[in-house]
C-alpha positions, -999 to +999 in steps of 0.1 A: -049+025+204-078+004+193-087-005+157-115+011+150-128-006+115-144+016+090-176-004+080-186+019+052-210+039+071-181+070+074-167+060+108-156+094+121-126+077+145-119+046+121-079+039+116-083+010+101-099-009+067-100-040+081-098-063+112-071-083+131-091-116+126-096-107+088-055-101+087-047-136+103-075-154+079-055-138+051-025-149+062-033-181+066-050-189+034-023-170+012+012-166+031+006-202+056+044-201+064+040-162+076+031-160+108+006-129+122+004-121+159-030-120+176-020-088+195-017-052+191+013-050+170-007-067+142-034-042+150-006-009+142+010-028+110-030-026+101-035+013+115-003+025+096-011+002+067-046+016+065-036+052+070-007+049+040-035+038+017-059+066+027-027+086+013-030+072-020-022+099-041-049+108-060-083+086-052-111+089-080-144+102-064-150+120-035-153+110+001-190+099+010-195+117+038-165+143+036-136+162+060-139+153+094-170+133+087-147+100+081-118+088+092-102+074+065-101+079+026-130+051+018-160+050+015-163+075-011-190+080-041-187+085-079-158+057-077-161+026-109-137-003-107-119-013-138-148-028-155-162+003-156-190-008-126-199+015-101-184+011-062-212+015-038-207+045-017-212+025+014-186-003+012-150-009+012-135-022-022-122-056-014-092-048-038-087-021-007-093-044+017-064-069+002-045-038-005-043-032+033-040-068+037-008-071+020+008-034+032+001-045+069+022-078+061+048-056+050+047-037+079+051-065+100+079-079+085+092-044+082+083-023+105+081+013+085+091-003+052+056+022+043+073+056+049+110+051+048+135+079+054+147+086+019+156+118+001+153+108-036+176+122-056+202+116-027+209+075-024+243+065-024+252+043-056+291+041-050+309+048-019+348+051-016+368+054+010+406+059+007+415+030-017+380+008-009+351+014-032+316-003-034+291+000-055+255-008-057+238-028-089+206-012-101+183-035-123+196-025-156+232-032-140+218-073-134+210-069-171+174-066-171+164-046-202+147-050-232+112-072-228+125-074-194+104-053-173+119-047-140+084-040-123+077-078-137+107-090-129+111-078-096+074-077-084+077-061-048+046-064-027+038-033-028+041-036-067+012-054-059-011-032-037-009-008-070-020-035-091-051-038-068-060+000-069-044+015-101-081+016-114-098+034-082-072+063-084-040+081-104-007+098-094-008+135-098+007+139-130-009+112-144+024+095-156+047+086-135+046+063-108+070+070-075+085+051-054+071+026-034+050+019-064+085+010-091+110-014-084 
């Protein structure tokens, strides 16, 4: 499949926020030693980066042109960054845009690392077999506590894509943040 680049004129097929080019420029300028295939595997680590965005729990606003209308989450109206300016309904945020940026890396190192098979509530911490026991270290167990946040400390990339958008949307209970946006 084709990207299809949302230009913020509600692209009813678009599947992606931003080009293949755009990706490697990024690359290049910010990660030199990654390098980002000119081919279509670079072009699904955008799609699937793109389409986990247009998840994003809650985004603030509505969608400009609506259901079916669009193809993605942005462009939307009624949005303001986190100066309090207003987002013009017919572009893409370039804090989306580097959001995309950085969860398409991950995909391509990772293929998936976006939607992993997990059932929270059911990761194993300790396993034992007969006389052989291992056991996983959590943060707190490496002794990060106190001023020690272990968002900070740890700073994922994806750690980073919620930095970029925490002002353009909010989880659904407005508190807590789940995973992949904690460390």
């Amino acid at each position: 499949m084709a990207l299809v680049v949302e230009t913020g004129n509600c692209v009813a097929t678009a599947n992606a926020f931003v080009t293949r080019a755009e990706l490697i420029s990024f690359a290049g300028d910010y990660y030199p030693a990654t390098t980002v295939a000119n081919d279509t595997s670079t072009d699904g680590a955008i799609m699937r980066a793109s389409a986990w965005l247009s998840a994003f729990p809650v985004w603030d606003g509505a969608m400009k042109c609506g259901r079916g209308l669009q193809g993605l989450a942005w462009p939307r109206s009624g949005v303001t960054d986190c100066n309090g300016d207003s987002v013009p309904d017919d572009e893409i945020p370039v804090e989306v845009q580097q959001a995309t940026y950085l969860a398409a890396l991950a995909e391509l190192s990772s293929p998936g690392i976006l939607s992993p098979t997990i059932t929270p509530g059911q990761q194993t911490k300790r396993v034992k077999v007969d006389v052989i026991e291992e056991e996983y270290m959590t943060p707190k167990d490496q002794g990060v506590t106190g001023s020690k946040d272990p968002v900070q400390t740890l700073r994922p990339v994806l750690t980073s894509v919620y930095d970029l958008l925490k002002c353009f949307g909010t989880f659904p209970d407005g508190n807590s943040t789940p995973w992949p946006w904690v460390a």
